[in-house]
N, C-alpha and C positions, 0 to 999 in steps of 0.2 A: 504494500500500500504506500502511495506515494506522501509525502510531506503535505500535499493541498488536502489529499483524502483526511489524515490525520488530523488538520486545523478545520475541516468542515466535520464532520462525523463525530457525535456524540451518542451512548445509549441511552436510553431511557434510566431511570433508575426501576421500573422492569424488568427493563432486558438486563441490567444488573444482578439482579434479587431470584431473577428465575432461570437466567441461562448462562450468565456470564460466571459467577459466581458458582454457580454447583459445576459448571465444565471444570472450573480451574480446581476443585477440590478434587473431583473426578479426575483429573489430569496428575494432579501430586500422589494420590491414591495409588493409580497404575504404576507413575513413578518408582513408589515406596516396597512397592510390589516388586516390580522388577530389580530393585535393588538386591532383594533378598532371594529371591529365585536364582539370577545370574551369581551374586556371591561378589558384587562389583562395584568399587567404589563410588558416593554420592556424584564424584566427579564426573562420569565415565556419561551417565545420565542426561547433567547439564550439557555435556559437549551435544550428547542427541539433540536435547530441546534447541539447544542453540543452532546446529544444523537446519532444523527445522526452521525455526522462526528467520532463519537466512532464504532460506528457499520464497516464503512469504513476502518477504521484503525485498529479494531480489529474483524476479523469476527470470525461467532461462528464458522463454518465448517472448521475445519483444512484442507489442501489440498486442499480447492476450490480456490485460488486466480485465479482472471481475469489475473492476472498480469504472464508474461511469463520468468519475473527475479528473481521471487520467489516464 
């Protein structure tokens, strides 16, 4: 998501309360989960999430954004 997207784009406090909010818990959950499953440091995890949230924020496909402000 581009920096215009991020200065326009606000949730609800809703979409806080009911989606944004219980993903992120749901999100650290599975985390915490895989932590102890794999046997692997808290570290190993963040580098995934962080992978991730790069992919988001820089996608490969020029032109494809979801986003309709950029």
């Amino acid at each position: 998501m581009g920096d215009k997207c991020q200065a326009t784009w606000k949730p609800t406090e809703e979409q806080v309360d009911k989606i944004i909010l219980p993903a992120m818990q749901g999100i650290a959950q599975q985390c915490a989960s895989h932590i102890n499953e794999l046997q692997c440091p808290p570290e190993f995890i963040a580098l995934m999430l962080r992978d991730i949230a790069d992919a988001f924020e820089n996608p490969s496909s020029e032109g494809e954004s979801d986003c309709e402000c950029c």
